[in-house]
ChimeraX commands (.cxc) that place a marker at each C-alpha (Angstrom):
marker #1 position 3.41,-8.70,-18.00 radius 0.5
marker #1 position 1.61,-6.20,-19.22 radius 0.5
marker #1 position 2.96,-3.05,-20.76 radius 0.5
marker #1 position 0.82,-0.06,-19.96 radius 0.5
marker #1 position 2.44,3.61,-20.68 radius 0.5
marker #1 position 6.03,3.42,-19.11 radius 0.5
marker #1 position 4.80,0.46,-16.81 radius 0.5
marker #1 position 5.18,-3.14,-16.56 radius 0.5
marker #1 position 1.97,-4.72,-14.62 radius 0.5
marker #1 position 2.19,-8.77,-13.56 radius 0.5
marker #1 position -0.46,-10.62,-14.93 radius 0.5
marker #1 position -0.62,-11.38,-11.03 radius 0.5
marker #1 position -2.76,-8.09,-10.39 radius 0.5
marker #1 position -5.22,-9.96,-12.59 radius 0.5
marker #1 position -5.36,-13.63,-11.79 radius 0.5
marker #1 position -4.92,-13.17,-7.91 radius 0.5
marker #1 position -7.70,-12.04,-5.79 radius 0.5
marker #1 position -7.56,-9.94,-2.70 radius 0.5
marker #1 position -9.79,-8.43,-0.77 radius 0.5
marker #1 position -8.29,-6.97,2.54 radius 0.5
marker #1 position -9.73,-8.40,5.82 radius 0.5
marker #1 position -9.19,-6.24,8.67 radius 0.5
marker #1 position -10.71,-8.65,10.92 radius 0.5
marker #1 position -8.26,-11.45,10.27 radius 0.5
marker #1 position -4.75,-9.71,9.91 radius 0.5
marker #1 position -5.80,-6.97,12.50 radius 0.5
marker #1 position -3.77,-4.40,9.75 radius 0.5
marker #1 position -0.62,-6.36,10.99 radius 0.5
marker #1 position 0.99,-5.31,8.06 radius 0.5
marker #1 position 1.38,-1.83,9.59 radius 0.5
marker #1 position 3.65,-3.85,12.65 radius 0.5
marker #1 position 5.60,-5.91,10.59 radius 0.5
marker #1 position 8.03,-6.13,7.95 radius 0.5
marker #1 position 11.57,-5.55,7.34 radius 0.5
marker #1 position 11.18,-1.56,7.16 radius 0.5
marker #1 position 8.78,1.29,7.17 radius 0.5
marker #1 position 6.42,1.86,4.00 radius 0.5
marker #1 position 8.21,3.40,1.29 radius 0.5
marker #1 position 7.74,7.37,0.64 radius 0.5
marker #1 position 8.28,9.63,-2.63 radius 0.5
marker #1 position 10.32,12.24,-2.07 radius 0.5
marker #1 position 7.00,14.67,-1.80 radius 0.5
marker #1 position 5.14,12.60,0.09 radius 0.5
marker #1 position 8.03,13.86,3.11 radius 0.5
marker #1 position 7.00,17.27,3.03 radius 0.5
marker #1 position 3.43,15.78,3.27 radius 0.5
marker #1 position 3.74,13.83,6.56 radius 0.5
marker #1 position 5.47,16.69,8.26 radius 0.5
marker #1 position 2.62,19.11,7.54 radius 0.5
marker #1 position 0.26,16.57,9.18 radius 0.5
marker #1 position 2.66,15.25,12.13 radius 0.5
marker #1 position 0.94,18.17,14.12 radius 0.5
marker #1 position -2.56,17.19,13.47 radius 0.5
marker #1 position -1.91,13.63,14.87 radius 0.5
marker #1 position 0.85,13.88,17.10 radius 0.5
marker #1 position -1.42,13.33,20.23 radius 0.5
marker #1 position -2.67,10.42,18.57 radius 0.5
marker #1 position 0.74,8.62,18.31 radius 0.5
marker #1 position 2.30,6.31,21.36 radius 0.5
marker #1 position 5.28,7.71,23.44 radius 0.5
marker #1 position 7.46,5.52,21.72 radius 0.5
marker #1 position 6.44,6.83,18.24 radius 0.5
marker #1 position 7.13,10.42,19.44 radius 0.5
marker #1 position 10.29,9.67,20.85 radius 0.5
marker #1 position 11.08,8.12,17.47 radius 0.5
marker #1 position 10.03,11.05,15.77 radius 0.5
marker #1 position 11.57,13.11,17.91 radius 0.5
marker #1 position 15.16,11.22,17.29 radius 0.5
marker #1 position 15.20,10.85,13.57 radius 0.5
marker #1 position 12.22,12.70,12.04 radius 0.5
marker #1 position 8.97,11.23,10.19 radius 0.5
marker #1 position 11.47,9.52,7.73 radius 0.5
marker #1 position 14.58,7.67,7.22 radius 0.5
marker #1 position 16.98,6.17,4.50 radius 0.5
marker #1 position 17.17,2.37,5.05 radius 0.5
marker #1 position 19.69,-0.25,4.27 radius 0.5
marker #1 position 18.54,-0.46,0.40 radius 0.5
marker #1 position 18.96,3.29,0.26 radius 0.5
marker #1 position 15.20,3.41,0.13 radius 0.5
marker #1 position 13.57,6.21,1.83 radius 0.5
marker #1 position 10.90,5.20,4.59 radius 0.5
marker #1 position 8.61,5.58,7.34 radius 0.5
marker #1 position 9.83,5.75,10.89 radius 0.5
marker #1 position 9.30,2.48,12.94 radius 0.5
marker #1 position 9.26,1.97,16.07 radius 0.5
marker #1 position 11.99,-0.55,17.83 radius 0.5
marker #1 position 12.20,-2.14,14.21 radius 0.5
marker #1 position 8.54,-2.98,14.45 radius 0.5
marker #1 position 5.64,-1.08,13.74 radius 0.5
marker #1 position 5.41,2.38,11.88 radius 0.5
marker #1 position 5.16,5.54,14.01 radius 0.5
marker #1 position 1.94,6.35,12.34 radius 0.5
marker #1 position 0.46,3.36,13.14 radius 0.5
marker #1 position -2.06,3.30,16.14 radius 0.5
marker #1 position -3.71,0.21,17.84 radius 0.5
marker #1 position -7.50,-0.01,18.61 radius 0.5
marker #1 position -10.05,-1.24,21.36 radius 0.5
marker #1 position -10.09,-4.48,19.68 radius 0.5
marker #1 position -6.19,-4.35,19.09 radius 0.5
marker #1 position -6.27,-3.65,15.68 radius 0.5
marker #1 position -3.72,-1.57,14.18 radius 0.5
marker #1 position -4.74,1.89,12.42 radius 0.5
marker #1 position -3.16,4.59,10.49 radius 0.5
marker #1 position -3.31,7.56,12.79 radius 0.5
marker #1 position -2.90,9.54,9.06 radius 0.5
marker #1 position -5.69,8.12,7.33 radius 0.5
marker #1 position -7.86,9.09,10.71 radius 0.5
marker #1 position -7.18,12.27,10.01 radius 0.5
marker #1 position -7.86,12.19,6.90 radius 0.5
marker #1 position -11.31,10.52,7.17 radius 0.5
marker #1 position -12.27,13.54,9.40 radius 0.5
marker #1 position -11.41,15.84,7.12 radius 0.5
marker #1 position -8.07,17.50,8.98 radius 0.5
marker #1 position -5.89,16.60,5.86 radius 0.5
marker #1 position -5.96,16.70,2.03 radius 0.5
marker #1 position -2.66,13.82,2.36 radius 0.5
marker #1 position -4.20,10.05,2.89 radius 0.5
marker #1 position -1.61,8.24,4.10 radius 0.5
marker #1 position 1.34,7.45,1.89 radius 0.5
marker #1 position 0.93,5.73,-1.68 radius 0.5
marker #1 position 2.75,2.74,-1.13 radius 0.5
marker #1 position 0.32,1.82,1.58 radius 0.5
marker #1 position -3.02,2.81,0.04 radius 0.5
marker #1 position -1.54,0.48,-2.81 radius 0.5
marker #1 position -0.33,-3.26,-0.91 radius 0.5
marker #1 position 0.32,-5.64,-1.44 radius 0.5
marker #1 position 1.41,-3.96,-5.27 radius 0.5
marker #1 position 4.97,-2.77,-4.81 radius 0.5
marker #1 position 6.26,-0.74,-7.31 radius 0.5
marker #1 position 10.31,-0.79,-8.50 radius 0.5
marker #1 position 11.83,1.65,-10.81 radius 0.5
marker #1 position 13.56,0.20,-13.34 radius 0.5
marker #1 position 15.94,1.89,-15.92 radius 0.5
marker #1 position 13.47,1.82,-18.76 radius 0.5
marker #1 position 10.47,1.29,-16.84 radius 0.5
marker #1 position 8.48,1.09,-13.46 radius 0.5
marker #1 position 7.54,-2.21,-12.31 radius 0.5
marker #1 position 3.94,-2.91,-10.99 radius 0.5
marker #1 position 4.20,-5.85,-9.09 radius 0.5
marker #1 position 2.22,-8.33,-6.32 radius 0.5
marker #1 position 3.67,-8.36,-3.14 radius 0.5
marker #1 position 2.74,-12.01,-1.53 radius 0.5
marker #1 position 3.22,-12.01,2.00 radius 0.5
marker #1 position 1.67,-14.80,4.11 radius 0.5
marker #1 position -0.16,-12.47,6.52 radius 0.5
marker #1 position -2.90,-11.34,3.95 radius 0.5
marker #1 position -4.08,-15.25,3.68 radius 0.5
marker #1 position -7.40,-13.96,5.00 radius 0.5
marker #1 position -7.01,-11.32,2.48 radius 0.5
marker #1 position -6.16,-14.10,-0.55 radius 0.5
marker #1 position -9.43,-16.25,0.85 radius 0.5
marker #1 position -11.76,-13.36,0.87 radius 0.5
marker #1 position -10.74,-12.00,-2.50 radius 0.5
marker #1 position -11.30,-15.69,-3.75 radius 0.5
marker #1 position -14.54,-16.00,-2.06 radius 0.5
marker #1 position -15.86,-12.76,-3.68 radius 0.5
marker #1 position -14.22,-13.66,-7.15 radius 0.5
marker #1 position -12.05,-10.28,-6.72 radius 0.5
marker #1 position -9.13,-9.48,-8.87 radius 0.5
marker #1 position -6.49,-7.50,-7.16 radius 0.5
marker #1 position -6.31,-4.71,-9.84 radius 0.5
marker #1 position -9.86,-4.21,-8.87 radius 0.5
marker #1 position -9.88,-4.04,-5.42 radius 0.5
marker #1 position -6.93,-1.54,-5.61 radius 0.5
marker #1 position -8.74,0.37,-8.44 radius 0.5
marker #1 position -8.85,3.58,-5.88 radius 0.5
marker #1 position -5.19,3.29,-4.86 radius 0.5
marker #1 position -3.94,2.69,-8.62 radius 0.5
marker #1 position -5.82,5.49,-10.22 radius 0.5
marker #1 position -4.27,7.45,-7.70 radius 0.5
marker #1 position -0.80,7.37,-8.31 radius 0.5
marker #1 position -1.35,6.83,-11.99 radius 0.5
marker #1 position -4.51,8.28,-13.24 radius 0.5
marker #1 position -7.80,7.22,-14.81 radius 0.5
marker #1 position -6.61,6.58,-18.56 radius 0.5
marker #1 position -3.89,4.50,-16.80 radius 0.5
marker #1 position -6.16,2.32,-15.10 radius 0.5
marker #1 position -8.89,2.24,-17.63 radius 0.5
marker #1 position -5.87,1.05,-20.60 radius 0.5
marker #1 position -5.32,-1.66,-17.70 radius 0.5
marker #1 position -9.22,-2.41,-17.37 radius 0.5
marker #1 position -9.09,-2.59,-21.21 radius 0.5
marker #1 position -6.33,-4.78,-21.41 radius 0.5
marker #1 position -7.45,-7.10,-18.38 radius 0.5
marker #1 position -10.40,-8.00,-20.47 radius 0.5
marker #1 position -8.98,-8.62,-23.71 radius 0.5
marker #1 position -6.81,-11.46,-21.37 radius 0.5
marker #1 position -9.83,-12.77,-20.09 radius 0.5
marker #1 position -10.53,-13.04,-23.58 radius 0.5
marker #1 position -7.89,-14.91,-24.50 radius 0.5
marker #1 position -7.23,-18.74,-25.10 radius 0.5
marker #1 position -4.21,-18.39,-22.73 radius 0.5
marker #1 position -6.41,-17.50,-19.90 radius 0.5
marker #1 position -9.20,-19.87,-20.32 radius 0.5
marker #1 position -6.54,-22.44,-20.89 radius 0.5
marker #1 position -4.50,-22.12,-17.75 radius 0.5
marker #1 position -7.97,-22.00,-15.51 radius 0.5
marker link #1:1,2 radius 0.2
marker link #1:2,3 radius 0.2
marker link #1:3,4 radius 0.2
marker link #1:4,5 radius 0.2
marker link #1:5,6 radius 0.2
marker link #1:6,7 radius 0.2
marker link #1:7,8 radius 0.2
marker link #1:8,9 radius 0.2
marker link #1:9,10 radius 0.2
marker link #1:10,11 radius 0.2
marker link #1:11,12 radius 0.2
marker link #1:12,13 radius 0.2
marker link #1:13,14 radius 0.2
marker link #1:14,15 radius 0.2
marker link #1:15,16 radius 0.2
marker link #1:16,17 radius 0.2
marker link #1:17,18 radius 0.2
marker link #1:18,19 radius 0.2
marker link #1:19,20 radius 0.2
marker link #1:20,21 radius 0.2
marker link #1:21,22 radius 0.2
marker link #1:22,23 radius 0.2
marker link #1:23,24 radius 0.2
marker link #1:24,25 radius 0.2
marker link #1:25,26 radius 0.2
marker link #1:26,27 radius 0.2
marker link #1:27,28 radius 0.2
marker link #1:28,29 radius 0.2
marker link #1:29,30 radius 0.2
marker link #1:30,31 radius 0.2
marker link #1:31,32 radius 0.2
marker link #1:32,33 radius 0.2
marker link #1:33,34 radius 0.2
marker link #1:34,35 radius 0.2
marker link #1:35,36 radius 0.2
marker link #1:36,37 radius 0.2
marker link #1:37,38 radius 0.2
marker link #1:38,39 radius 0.2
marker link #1:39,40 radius 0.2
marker link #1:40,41 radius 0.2
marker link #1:41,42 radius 0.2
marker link #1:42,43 radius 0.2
marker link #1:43,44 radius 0.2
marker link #1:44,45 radius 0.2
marker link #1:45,46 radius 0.2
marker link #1:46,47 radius 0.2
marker link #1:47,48 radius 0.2
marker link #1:48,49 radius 0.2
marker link #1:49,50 radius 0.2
marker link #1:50,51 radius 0.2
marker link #1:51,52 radius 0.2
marker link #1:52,53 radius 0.2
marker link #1:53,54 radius 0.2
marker link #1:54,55 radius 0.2
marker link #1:55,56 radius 0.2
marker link #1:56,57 radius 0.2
marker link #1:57,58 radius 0.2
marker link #1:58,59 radius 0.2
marker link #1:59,60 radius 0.2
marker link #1:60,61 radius 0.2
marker link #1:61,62 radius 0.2
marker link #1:62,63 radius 0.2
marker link #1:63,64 radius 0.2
marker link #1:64,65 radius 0.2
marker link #1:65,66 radius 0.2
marker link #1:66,67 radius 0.2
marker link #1:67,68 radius 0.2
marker link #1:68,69 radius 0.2
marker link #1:69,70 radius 0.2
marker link #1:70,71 radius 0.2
marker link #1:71,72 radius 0.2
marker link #1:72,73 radius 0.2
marker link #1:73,74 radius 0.2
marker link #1:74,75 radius 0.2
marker link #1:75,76 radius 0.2
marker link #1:76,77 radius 0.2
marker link #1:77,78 radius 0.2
marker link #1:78,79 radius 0.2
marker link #1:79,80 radius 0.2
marker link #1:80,81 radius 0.2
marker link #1:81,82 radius 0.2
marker link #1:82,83 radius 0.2
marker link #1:83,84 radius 0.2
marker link #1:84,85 radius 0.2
marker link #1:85,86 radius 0.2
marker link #1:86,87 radius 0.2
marker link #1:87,88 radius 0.2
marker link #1:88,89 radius 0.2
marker link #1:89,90 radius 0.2
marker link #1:90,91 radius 0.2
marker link #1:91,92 radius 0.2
marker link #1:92,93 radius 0.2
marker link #1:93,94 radius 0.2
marker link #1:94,95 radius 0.2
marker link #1:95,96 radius 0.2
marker link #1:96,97 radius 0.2
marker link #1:97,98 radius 0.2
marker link #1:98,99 radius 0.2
marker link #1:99,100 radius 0.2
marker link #1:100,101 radius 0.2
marker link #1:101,102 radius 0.2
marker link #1:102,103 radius 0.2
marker link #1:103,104 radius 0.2
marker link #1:104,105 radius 0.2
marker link #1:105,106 radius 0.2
marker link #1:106,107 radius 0.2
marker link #1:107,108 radius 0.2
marker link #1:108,109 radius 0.2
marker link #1:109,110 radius 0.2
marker link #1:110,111 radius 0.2
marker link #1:111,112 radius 0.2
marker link #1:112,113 radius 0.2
marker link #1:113,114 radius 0.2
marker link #1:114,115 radius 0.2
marker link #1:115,116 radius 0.2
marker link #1:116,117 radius 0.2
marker link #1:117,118 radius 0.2
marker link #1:118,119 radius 0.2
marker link #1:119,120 radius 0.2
marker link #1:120,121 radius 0.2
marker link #1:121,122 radius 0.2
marker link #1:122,123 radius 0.2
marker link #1:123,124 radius 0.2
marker link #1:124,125 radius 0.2
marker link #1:125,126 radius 0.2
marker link #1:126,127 radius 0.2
marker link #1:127,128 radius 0.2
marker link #1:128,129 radius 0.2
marker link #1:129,130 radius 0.2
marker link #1:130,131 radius 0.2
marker link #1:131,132 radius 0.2
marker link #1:132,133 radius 0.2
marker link #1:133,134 radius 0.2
marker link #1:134,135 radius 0.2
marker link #1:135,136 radius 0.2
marker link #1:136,137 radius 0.2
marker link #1:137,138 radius 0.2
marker link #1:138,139 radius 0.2
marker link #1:139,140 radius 0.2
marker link #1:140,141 radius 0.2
marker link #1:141,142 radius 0.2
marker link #1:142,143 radius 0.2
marker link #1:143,144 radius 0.2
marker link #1:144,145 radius 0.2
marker link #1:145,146 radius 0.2
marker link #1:146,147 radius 0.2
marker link #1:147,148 radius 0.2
marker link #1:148,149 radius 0.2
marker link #1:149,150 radius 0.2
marker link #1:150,151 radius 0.2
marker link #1:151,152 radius 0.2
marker link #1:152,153 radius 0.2
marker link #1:153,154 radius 0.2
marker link #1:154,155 radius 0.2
marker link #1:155,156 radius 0.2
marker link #1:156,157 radius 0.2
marker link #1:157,158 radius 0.2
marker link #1:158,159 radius 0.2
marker link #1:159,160 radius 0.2
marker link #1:160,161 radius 0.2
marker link #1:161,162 radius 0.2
marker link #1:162,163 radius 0.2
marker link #1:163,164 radius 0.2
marker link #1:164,165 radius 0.2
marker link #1:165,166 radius 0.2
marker link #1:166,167 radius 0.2
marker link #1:167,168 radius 0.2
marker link #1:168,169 radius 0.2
marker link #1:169,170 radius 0.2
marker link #1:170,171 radius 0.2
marker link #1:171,172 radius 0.2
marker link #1:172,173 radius 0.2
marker link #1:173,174 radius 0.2
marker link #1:174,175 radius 0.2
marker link #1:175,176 radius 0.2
marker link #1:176,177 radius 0.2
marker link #1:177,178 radius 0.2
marker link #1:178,179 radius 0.2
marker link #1:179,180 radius 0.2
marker link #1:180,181 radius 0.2
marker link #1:181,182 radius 0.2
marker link #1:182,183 radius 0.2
marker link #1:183,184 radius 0.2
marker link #1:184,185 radius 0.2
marker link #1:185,186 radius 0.2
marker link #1:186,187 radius 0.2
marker link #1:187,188 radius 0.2
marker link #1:188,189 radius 0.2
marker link #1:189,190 radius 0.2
marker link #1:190,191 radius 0.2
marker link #1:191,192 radius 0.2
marker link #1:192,193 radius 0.2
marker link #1:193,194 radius 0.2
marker link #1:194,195 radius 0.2
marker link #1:195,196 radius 0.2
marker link #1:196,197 radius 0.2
view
């Protein structure tokens, strides 16, 4: 691990590579899982400022979700979430021509109807993030549908901490990610890395 400000980063985010291919996992990871993507508390207030911008973009079922229990609920680990749809896919989420799962958020975003992305947690997979007592935990996620993800990150030579250099710097800021740059190389570096290749 690596200690960065009030963080704890795997030395994962540096040895694995990643590299997300759309094309193999057809964003599946916006249909699976055990819940919605996690939300901060402000990133509520964001989603419900946007639900009207992209409302006609969602499926029935998504609006009848929405509808029912809001944008948002509080699942079993107490952990506040997106909506999902028939404990599948998120209500955000929107399919394709080719059948390829979107974020109807991130649309909107990329034509310039909101300031608000899509939530950080899913800008930043597969790095989860727990909140420890003492510290917040910056950690890989490995989840068997990103194999085409793994395969292309190895076939470019990718670190993950590098592809999700957008994604990081966003929730935690340029000196953050440039201590973690830093620090990355000085491992590198080191006769524990070049050992264990």
């Amino acid at each position: 691990m690596l200690e960065i400000g009030d963080t704890l980063v795997s030395l994962e985010l540096l040895n694995e590579h990643f590299c997300c291919d759309i094309a193999h996992c057809h964003g599946i990871c916006c249909e699976e899982g055990d819940s919605g993507a996690p939300l901060l508390q402000e990133e509520l207030e964001a989603l419900e400022e946007v639900l009207p911008h992209i409302l006609d973009r969602l499926s029935p079922a998504a609006r009848e979700v929405i509808d029912r229990q809001g944008v948002a609920y509080t699942d079993m680990e107490g952990d506040l979430v997106t909506s999902i749809v028939d404990g599948r896919e998120c209500v955000f989420a929107v399919r394709d021509g080719q059948g390829t799962w979107q974020c109807a958020i991130e649309q909107a975003w990329e034509q310039g109807m909101t300031a608000f992305r899509k939530p950080v947690s899913c800008h930043l997979y597969p790095v989860r993030l727990h909140q420890h007592r003492r510290f917040l935990a910056v950690e890989y996620h490995q989840w068997e549908v990103c194999r085409g993800a793994c395969r292309l990150g190895d076939e470019l030579k990718l670190p993950l901490y590098r592809f999700l250099k957008g994604p990081l710097v966003r929730r935690f800021g340029e000196e953050w990610y440039r201590e973690l740059d830093e620090a990355a190389q000085a491992y590198y570096a080191s006769d524990y890395y070049r050992n264990r290749r």
